[in-house]
PLY file of the C-alpha trace (Angstrom):
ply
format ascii 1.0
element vertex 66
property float x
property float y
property float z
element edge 65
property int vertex1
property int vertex2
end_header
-25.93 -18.63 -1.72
-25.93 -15.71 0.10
-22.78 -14.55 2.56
-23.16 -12.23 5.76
-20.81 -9.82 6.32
-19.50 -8.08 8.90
-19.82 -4.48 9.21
-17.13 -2.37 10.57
-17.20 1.45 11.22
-13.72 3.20 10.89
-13.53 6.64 12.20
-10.71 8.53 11.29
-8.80 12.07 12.34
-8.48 14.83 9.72
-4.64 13.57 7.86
-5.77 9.87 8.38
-5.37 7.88 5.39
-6.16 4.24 4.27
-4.72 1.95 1.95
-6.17 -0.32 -0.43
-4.23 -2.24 -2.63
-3.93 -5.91 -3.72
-1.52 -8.28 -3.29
-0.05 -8.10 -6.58
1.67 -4.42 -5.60
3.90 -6.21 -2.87
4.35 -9.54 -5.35
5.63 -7.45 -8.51
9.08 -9.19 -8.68
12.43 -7.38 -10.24
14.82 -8.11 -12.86
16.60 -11.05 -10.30
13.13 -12.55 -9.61
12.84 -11.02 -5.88
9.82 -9.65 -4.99
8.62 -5.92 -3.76
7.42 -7.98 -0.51
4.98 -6.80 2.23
6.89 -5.43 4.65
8.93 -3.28 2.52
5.87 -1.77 1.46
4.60 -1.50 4.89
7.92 0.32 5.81
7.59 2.38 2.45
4.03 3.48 3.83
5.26 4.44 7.14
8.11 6.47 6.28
6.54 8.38 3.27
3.47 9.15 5.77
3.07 12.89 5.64
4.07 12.97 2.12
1.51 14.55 0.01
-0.50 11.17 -1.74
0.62 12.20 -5.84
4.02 12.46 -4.45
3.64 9.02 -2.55
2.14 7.45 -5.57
4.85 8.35 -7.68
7.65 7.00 -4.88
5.78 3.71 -5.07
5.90 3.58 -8.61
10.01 4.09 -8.64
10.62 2.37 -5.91
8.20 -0.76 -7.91
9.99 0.38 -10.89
14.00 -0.30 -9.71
0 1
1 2
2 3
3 4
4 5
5 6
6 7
7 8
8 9
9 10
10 11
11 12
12 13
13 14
14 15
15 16
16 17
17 18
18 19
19 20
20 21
21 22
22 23
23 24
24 25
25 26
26 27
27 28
28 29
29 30
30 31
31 32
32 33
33 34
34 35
35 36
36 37
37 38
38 39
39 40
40 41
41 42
42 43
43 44
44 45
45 46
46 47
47 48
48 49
49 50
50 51
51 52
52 53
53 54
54 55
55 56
56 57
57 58
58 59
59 60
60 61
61 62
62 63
63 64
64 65
């Protein structure tokens, strides 16, 4: 069976960037069983925006990490 999909055309500003990432980033859980959660991410995102992406990367990966 064939699906239809929409198509969607994103136009973006020179320093735009967009995210992909699955849902197992924000479900990773810590030592205590509590999740990294969605909006933590979100708010990791938005304050680490003008950081340079390797440096961002490796924030996520700490912050994933403790």
């Amino acid at each position: 069976m064939l699906k239809h999909w929409d198509e969607h055309t994103l136009i973006f500003v020179t320093g735009s960037r967009l995210y992909f990432f699955s849902d197992s980033i924000s479900d990773q859980s810590n030592a205590e069983g509590f999740s990294f959660g969605k909006h933590r991410l979100k708010a990791m995102l938005q304050h680490l925006e003008q950081t340079p992406s390797d440096v961002l990367t490796n924030e996520i990966g700490s912050a994933l990490r403790s």
